[in-house]
N, C-alpha and C positions, 0 to 999 in steps of 0.2 A: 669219533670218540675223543674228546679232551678232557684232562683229569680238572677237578675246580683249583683256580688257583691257591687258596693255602693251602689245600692236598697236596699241590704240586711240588711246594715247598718244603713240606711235612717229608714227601717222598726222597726229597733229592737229601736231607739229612738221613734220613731210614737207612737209603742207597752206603752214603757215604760212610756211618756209622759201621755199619755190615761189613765193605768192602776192609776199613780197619780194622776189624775184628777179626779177620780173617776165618778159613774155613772150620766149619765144627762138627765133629763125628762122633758124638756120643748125647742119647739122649738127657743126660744130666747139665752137660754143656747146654743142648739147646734151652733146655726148661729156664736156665740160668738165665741168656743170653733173652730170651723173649722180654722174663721179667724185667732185668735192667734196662732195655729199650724201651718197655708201656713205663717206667720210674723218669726216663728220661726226656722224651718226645710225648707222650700221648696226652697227659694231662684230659684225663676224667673227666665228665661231669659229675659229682656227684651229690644226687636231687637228696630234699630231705622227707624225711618219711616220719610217720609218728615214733616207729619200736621195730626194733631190729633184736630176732633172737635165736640162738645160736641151740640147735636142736637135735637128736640121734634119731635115727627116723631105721626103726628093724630091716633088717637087709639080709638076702639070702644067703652071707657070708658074715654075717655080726653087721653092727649097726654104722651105718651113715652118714656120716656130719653134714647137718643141712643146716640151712640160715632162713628167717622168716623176717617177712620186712612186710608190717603194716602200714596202710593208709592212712592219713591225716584225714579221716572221714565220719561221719557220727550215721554210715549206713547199717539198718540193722543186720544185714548179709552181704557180703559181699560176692564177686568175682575172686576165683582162685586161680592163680597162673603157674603151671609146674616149669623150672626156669631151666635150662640143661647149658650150660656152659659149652662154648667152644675150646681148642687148640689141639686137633688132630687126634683125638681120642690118645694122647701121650700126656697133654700139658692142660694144665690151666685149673682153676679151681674156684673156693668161694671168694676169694680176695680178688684175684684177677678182676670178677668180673661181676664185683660189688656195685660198680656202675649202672650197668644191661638191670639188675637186680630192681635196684632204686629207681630207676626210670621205667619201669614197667608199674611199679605200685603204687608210687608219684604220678603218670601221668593216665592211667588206666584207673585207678582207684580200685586194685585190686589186692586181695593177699597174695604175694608172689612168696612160693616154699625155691629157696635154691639149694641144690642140691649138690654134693662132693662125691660124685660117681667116682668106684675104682678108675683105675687109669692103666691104660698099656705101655707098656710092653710087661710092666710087672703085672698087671692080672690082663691078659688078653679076652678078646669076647669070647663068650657073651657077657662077662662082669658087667662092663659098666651098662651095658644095655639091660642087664638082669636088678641093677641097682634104679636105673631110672624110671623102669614100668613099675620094681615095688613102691617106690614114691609115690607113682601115681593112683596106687592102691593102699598107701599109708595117706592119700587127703582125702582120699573117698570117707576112708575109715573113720577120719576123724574131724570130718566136716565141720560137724556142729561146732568143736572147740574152736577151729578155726577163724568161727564167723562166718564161714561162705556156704555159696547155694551149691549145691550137689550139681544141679543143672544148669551153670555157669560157670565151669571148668576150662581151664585152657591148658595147653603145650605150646610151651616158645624155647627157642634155642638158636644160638648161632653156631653158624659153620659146622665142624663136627659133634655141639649140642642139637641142631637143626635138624641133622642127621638121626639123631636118638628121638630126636620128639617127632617126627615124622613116620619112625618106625615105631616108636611107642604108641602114638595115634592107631596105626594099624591096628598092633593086639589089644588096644580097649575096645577098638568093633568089635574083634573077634568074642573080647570077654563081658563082651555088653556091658563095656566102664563107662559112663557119660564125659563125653569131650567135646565141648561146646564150637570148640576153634581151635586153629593153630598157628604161631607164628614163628615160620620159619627163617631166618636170615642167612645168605650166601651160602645155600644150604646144598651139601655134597649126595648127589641123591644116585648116583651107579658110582660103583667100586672099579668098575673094570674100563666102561666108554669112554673114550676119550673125545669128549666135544670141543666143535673149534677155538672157544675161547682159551679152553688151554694150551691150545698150540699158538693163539696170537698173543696172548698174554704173559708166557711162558718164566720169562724173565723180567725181572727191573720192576716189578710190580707187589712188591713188598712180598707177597703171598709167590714161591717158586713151585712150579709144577714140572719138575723135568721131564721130559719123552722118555726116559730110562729108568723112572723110579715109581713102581705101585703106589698109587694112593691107597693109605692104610695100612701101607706094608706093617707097621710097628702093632697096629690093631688085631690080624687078623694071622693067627700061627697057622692055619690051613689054609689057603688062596684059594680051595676050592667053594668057599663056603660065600663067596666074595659076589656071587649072584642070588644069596640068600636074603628076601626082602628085609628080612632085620636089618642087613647090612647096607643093601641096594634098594630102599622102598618103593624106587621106580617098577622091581621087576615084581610087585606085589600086586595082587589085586587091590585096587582104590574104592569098589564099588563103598559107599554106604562110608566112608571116613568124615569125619568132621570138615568143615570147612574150613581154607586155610588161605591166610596170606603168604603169599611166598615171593621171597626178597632176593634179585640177585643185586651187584652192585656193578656199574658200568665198566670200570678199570678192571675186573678181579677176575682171574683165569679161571675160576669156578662160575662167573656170571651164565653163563648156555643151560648151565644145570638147573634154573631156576622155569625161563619158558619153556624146557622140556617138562619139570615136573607138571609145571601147572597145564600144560595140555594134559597129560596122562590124567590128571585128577577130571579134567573139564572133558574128558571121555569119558571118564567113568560114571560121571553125572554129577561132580562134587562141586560144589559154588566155590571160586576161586578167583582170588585178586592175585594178578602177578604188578610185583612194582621194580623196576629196575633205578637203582638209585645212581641218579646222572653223576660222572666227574667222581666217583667215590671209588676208595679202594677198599681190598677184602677187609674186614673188620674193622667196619669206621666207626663202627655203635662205639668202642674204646676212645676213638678219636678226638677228644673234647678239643681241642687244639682248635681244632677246623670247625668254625662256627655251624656250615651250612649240614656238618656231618652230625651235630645235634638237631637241626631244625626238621630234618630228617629223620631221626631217629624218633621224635616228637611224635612228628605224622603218621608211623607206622601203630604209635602208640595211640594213636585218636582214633584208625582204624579196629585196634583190637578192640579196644572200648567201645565201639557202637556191635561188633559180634556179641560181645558179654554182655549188652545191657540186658535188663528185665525185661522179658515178652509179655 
Protein backbone atom coordinates (compact mmCIF):
# COMPACT_ATOMS: atom_id res chain seq x y z
CA UNK A 1 0.00 0.00 0.00
CA UNK A 2 1.59 3.60 -0.87
CA UNK A 3 -0.64 6.57 -0.67
CA UNK A 4 0.04 8.74 -4.33
CA UNK A 5 2.38 11.27 -3.79
CA UNK A 6 0.24 14.55 -3.59
CA UNK A 7 -2.05 12.71 -1.34
CA UNK A 8 0.87 12.03 0.58
CA UNK A 9 1.40 15.59 1.00
CA UNK A 10 -2.18 16.57 1.22
CA UNK A 11 -2.21 14.08 4.22
CA UNK A 12 0.77 15.18 6.09
CA UNK A 13 -0.79 18.93 6.24
CA UNK A 14 -4.49 17.20 7.22
CA UNK A 15 -2.16 15.31 9.95
CA UNK A 16 -0.51 18.48 11.00
CA UNK A 17 -3.52 20.85 10.79
CA UNK A 18 -5.63 18.24 13.13
CA UNK A 19 -2.83 17.62 15.54
CA UNK A 20 -2.95 21.78 16.08
CA UNK A 21 -6.24 21.88 16.44
CA UNK A 22 -6.31 19.91 19.10
CA UNK A 23 -8.95 17.35 20.34
CA UNK A 24 -12.81 18.09 19.75
CA UNK A 25 -15.79 16.60 21.64
CA UNK A 26 -18.80 18.01 20.35
CA UNK A 27 -20.45 17.42 17.33
CA UNK A 28 -20.85 21.27 16.44
CA UNK A 29 -17.04 21.50 16.81
CA UNK A 30 -16.56 18.78 14.42
CA UNK A 31 -19.20 19.91 11.68
CA UNK A 32 -17.07 23.16 12.10
CA UNK A 33 -13.73 21.70 12.03
CA UNK A 34 -14.39 19.51 8.74
CA UNK A 35 -15.68 22.43 6.93
CA UNK A 36 -12.80 24.73 7.60
CA UNK A 37 -10.22 21.89 6.50
CA UNK A 38 -12.37 21.06 2.91
CA UNK A 39 -12.06 25.60 2.77
CA UNK A 40 -8.49 25.10 3.40
CA UNK A 41 -6.71 21.93 1.85
CA UNK A 42 -9.24 20.27 -0.46
CA UNK A 43 -9.83 22.60 -3.21
CA UNK A 44 -12.72 21.25 -5.36
CA UNK A 45 -13.20 20.59 -8.55
CA UNK A 46 -15.98 22.22 -9.48
CA UNK A 47 -17.32 21.05 -13.16
CA UNK A 48 -19.69 23.31 -14.94
CA UNK A 49 -23.17 22.28 -15.69
CA UNK A 50 -25.95 23.98 -17.57
CA UNK A 51 -28.61 24.97 -14.31
CA UNK A 52 -28.30 24.48 -11.03
CA UNK A 53 -31.68 24.62 -8.91
CA UNK A 54 -32.34 24.70 -5.43
CA UNK A 55 -35.70 22.60 -4.71
CA UNK A 56 -38.18 21.22 -1.59
CA UNK A 57 -38.73 17.89 -2.50
CA UNK A 58 -42.10 16.56 0.37
CA UNK A 59 -40.62 14.59 3.10
CA UNK A 60 -41.94 12.45 5.74
CA UNK A 61 -41.24 15.35 8.26
CA UNK A 62 -41.95 18.55 5.95
CA UNK A 63 -40.01 19.24 3.10
CA UNK A 64 -36.32 18.64 1.97
CA UNK A 65 -33.88 21.08 0.51
CA UNK A 66 -32.49 19.46 -2.58
CA UNK A 67 -30.35 20.85 -5.38
CA UNK A 68 -30.82 19.85 -9.18
CA UNK A 69 -27.94 20.29 -11.45
CA UNK A 70 -28.57 19.82 -15.22
CA UNK A 71 -26.42 18.76 -18.11
CA UNK A 72 -25.03 20.80 -20.77
CA UNK A 73 -26.87 18.36 -23.21
CA UNK A 74 -29.63 18.86 -25.92
CA UNK A 75 -30.81 14.95 -24.88
CA UNK A 76 -34.45 14.57 -25.04
CA UNK A 77 -34.24 12.26 -21.60
CA UNK A 78 -32.04 11.91 -19.81
CA UNK A 79 -30.29 9.61 -16.82
CA UNK A 80 -31.43 10.64 -13.33
CA UNK A 81 -28.88 10.06 -10.49
CA UNK A 82 -30.26 10.38 -6.64
CA UNK A 83 -26.94 11.94 -5.10
CA UNK A 84 -26.74 11.19 -1.00
CA UNK A 85 -23.88 12.99 0.46
CA UNK A 86 -21.30 11.66 2.83
CA UNK A 87 -19.96 12.70 6.62
CA UNK A 88 -21.02 10.11 9.07
CA UNK A 89 -24.73 10.54 8.88
CA UNK A 90 -23.83 13.72 11.58
CA UNK A 91 -22.24 16.21 8.91
CA UNK A 92 -22.23 17.32 5.52
CA UNK A 93 -24.78 18.74 3.09
CA UNK A 94 -25.64 20.46 -0.31
CA UNK A 95 -22.60 22.70 -0.28
CA UNK A 96 -20.13 20.44 1.04
CA UNK A 97 -20.52 18.24 -1.63
CA UNK A 98 -21.55 20.47 -4.57
CA UNK A 99 -18.47 19.01 -6.22
CA UNK A 100 -19.51 14.84 -6.17
CA UNK A 101 -22.85 16.89 -7.36
CA UNK A 102 -21.45 18.53 -10.59
CA UNK A 103 -19.03 15.85 -11.52
CA UNK A 104 -21.73 13.18 -11.69
CA UNK A 105 -23.96 15.59 -14.27
CA UNK A 106 -20.97 16.98 -15.93
CA UNK A 107 -19.33 13.90 -16.60
CA UNK A 108 -22.30 11.22 -16.87
CA UNK A 109 -24.78 13.54 -18.59
CA UNK A 110 -27.21 13.03 -16.28
CA UNK A 111 -29.87 15.02 -14.10
CA UNK A 112 -28.27 14.58 -10.70
CA UNK A 113 -31.36 15.69 -7.81
CA UNK A 114 -28.95 16.20 -4.51
CA UNK A 115 -30.47 15.92 -1.60
CA UNK A 116 -30.13 17.64 2.36
CA UNK A 117 -31.28 14.48 4.34
CA UNK A 118 -31.93 15.12 8.01
CA UNK A 119 -28.83 14.75 9.93
CA UNK A 120 -27.98 12.97 13.37
CA UNK A 121 -27.70 13.16 16.28
CA UNK A 122 -30.51 15.79 15.91
CA UNK A 123 -32.94 13.53 13.93
CA UNK A 124 -31.41 9.98 14.37
CA UNK A 125 -32.53 7.06 12.03
CA UNK A 126 -34.40 6.23 10.34
CA UNK A 127 -34.78 10.23 9.33
CA UNK A 128 -32.30 10.59 7.17
CA UNK A 129 -32.75 7.21 5.45
CA UNK A 130 -36.59 7.92 5.50
CA UNK A 131 -35.77 11.37 3.66
CA UNK A 132 -33.58 9.66 1.02
CA UNK A 133 -35.85 6.67 -0.13
CA UNK A 134 -38.73 9.66 -0.34
CA UNK A 135 -36.37 11.43 -2.86
CA UNK A 136 -36.26 8.61 -4.69
CA UNK A 137 -39.92 8.39 -4.90
CA UNK A 138 -40.17 12.36 -5.37
CA UNK A 139 -37.98 11.64 -9.12
CA UNK A 140 -39.98 8.69 -9.92
CA UNK A 141 -42.93 10.97 -9.35
CA UNK A 142 -41.89 13.63 -11.27
CA UNK A 143 -39.86 12.22 -13.98
CA UNK A 144 -41.19 13.64 -16.90
CA UNK A 145 -40.55 17.30 -15.43
CA UNK A 146 -37.28 16.34 -14.82
CA UNK A 147 -36.37 15.24 -18.28
CA UNK A 148 -35.24 11.80 -17.35
CA UNK A 149 -36.12 8.18 -18.34
CA UNK A 150 -38.06 6.38 -15.54
CA UNK A 151 -35.71 3.33 -16.56
CA UNK A 152 -32.53 5.12 -16.16
CA UNK A 153 -32.35 5.95 -12.65
CA UNK A 154 -29.43 5.72 -10.43
CA UNK A 155 -28.19 5.87 -6.60
CA UNK A 156 -24.72 7.14 -5.87
CA UNK A 157 -23.34 8.39 -2.61
CA UNK A 158 -20.20 8.58 -0.65
CA UNK A 159 -19.21 7.05 2.54
CA UNK A 160 -22.19 7.46 4.78
CA UNK A 161 -24.44 8.65 1.53
CA UNK A 162 -23.17 5.24 0.00
CA UNK A 163 -24.43 3.73 2.86
CA UNK A 164 -28.18 5.30 2.41
CA UNK A 165 -28.09 4.64 -1.43
CA UNK A 166 -27.11 1.09 -0.87
CA UNK A 167 -29.84 0.65 1.58
CA UNK A 168 -32.09 2.70 -0.46
CA UNK A 169 -31.33 0.44 -3.52
CA UNK A 170 -32.78 -2.35 -1.40
CA UNK A 171 -36.35 -0.91 -0.50
CA UNK A 172 -36.94 0.11 -4.23
CA UNK A 173 -36.62 -3.79 -5.07
CA UNK A 174 -38.68 -4.36 -2.40
CA UNK A 175 -41.13 -1.36 -3.71
CA UNK A 176 -40.72 -2.32 -7.30
CA UNK A 177 -39.01 1.46 -7.84
CA UNK A 178 -36.71 1.14 -11.06
CA UNK A 179 -33.01 1.64 -10.08
CA UNK A 180 -31.00 1.15 -13.00
CA UNK A 181 -27.32 1.25 -10.95
CA UNK A 182 -25.55 2.25 -8.21
CA UNK A 183 -22.64 4.15 -7.24
CA UNK A 184 -21.24 3.52 -4.19
CA UNK A 185 -17.98 5.27 -2.91
CA UNK A 186 -15.83 4.08 0.34
CA UNK A 187 -19.01 2.84 1.27
CA UNK A 188 -19.64 1.67 5.07
CA UNK A 189 -21.78 -1.45 4.52
CA UNK A 190 -21.90 -3.46 8.41
CA UNK A 191 -22.36 -1.29 11.40
CA UNK A 192 -20.95 -3.71 13.73
CA UNK A 193 -17.81 -5.99 11.81
CA UNK A 194 -15.00 -4.80 12.18
CA UNK A 195 -12.78 -5.73 8.97
CA UNK A 196 -8.97 -5.55 8.79
CA UNK A 197 -8.49 -2.47 7.22
CA UNK A 198 -9.82 -0.66 10.12
CA UNK A 199 -7.47 -2.11 12.42
CA UNK A 200 -4.63 -1.39 9.75
CA UNK A 201 -5.60 1.76 8.88
CA UNK A 202 -6.84 2.91 12.07
CA UNK A 203 -4.91 5.99 12.50
CA UNK A 204 -3.01 8.87 10.51
CA UNK A 205 -5.29 8.22 7.64
CA UNK A 206 -7.30 11.29 7.61
CA UNK A 207 -10.65 9.22 8.16
CA UNK A 208 -9.96 7.64 12.29
CA UNK A 209 -11.78 4.51 13.15
CA UNK A 210 -10.80 3.85 16.81
CA UNK A 211 -11.15 0.04 18.27
CA UNK A 212 -13.26 1.71 21.10
CA UNK A 213 -15.68 3.76 19.31
CA UNK A 214 -19.18 2.35 17.31
CA UNK A 215 -19.28 3.32 13.94
CA UNK A 216 -22.60 5.38 13.78
CA UNK A 217 -22.68 5.75 17.30
CA UNK A 218 -24.17 9.37 16.74
CA UNK A 219 -26.58 7.73 13.89
CA UNK A 220 -28.22 5.20 15.69
CA UNK A 221 -30.11 5.74 19.51
CA UNK A 222 -30.65 1.91 19.79
CA UNK A 223 -27.43 -0.22 18.89
CA UNK A 224 -29.68 -2.99 18.58
CA UNK A 225 -30.94 -1.94 15.37
CA UNK A 226 -27.25 -1.75 14.09
CA UNK A 227 -27.70 -5.23 12.18
CA UNK A 228 -30.78 -3.97 10.49
CA UNK A 229 -30.15 -4.05 6.60
CA UNK A 230 -31.36 -0.26 6.36
CA UNK A 231 -28.34 0.26 8.50
CA UNK A 232 -26.01 -2.69 7.59
CA UNK A 233 -27.12 -3.61 3.80
CA UNK A 234 -24.65 -6.35 3.94
CA UNK A 235 -26.84 -8.28 6.30
CA UNK A 236 -29.86 -7.83 3.70
CA UNK A 237 -30.95 -9.95 1.12
CA UNK A 238 -29.19 -8.71 -2.34
CA UNK A 239 -31.15 -11.08 -4.47
CA UNK A 240 -32.60 -8.94 -7.44
CA UNK A 241 -30.90 -5.09 -6.35
CA UNK A 242 -29.67 -3.02 -9.25
CA UNK A 243 -26.34 -3.20 -10.16
CA UNK A 244 -23.66 -1.51 -8.73
CA UNK A 245 -20.17 -0.18 -8.76
CA UNK A 246 -18.74 -0.19 -5.43
CA UNK A 247 -15.61 2.02 -4.62
CA UNK A 248 -13.28 1.44 -1.79
CA UNK A 249 -10.03 3.54 -1.68
CA UNK A 250 -6.67 2.02 -0.94
CA UNK A 251 -5.51 4.13 2.12
CA UNK A 252 -9.00 4.31 3.99
CA UNK A 253 -9.81 2.14 6.94
CA UNK A 254 -13.23 1.51 5.59
CA UNK A 255 -11.53 0.15 2.06
CA UNK A 256 -12.34 -4.10 3.23
CA UNK A 257 -16.00 -2.87 3.30
CA UNK A 258 -16.12 -2.50 -0.23
CA UNK A 259 -14.74 -6.36 -1.61
CA UNK A 260 -16.96 -7.60 1.15
CA UNK A 261 -19.98 -5.96 -0.26
CA UNK A 262 -19.45 -6.61 -3.70
CA UNK A 263 -18.92 -10.49 -3.19
CA UNK A 264 -22.27 -10.51 -1.16
CA UNK A 265 -23.91 -8.81 -4.14
CA UNK A 266 -21.83 -11.32 -6.78
CA UNK A 267 -23.58 -14.04 -4.55
CA UNK A 268 -26.53 -13.02 -4.89
CA UNK A 269 -26.40 -12.93 -8.46
CA UNK A 270 -26.01 -9.04 -8.81
CA UNK A 271 -23.55 -7.80 -11.73
CA UNK A 272 -20.87 -5.81 -9.89
CA UNK A 273 -17.76 -3.73 -10.44
CA UNK A 274 -15.64 -3.48 -7.39
CA UNK A 275 -12.74 -0.68 -8.03
CA UNK A 276 -10.30 -0.06 -5.30
CA UNK A 277 -8.80 3.42 -5.85
CA UNK A 278 -4.93 3.00 -5.66
CA UNK A 279 -2.77 5.56 -3.25
CA UNK A 280 -6.36 7.43 -2.35
CA UNK A 281 -7.49 8.32 0.94
CA UNK A 282 -11.25 8.27 2.40
CA UNK A 283 -13.03 10.92 0.62
CA UNK A 284 -10.85 11.90 -2.34
CA UNK A 285 -13.89 12.54 -4.70
CA UNK A 286 -13.59 16.24 -2.32
CA UNK A 287 -9.79 16.11 -3.12
CA UNK A 288 -9.40 18.45 -6.07
CA UNK A 289 -5.88 19.28 -4.80
CA UNK A 290 -4.54 15.83 -5.83
CA UNK A 291 -4.76 15.79 -9.61
CA UNK A 292 -4.86 11.90 -9.97
CA UNK A 293 -7.92 11.96 -7.25
CA UNK A 294 -9.98 13.63 -9.88
CA UNK A 295 -8.79 11.60 -12.96
CA UNK A 296 -10.32 8.92 -10.70
CA UNK A 297 -13.28 10.27 -9.84
CA UNK A 298 -13.72 10.92 -13.84
CA UNK A 299 -13.42 7.18 -14.43
CA UNK A 300 -16.01 6.04 -12.00
CA UNK A 301 -18.05 8.65 -13.84
CA UNK A 302 -17.58 6.91 -17.43
CA UNK A 303 -18.46 3.83 -15.70
CA UNK A 304 -21.90 4.98 -14.38
CA UNK A 305 -22.55 6.40 -17.79
CA UNK A 306 -22.13 3.22 -19.78
CA UNK A 307 -24.87 1.50 -16.88
CA UNK A 308 -27.22 4.49 -17.65
CA UNK A 309 -27.01 4.50 -21.28
CA UNK A 310 -30.14 3.65 -23.51
CA UNK A 311 -30.66 -0.18 -24.28
Amino acid sequence: MKLDPDMSVLLDKLNDWDAAAGPQTTIEGARKRIEEMRALYFEPELLEVREVENVAIPGPAGDIPARIYRPDTDDATRSTVLYLHGGGWVMGGLDSHESHARRVCARTGSVVVAVDYRLAPEHPFPAGYDDCLASLHWIHDTIEQLGGDASRVAVAGDSAGANLAASVALAARDAELPVRAQLLLYVPVHLVKRYPSMDELAEGYFLRVPADEDMGAGYLEDRSLALDPRVSPIEGDLTGVAPAIVCGAECDPLRDHAPAYAAALEAAGVPVRLRISPGMLHGYWSMGVVPRANELANQLCEELAELLAPE
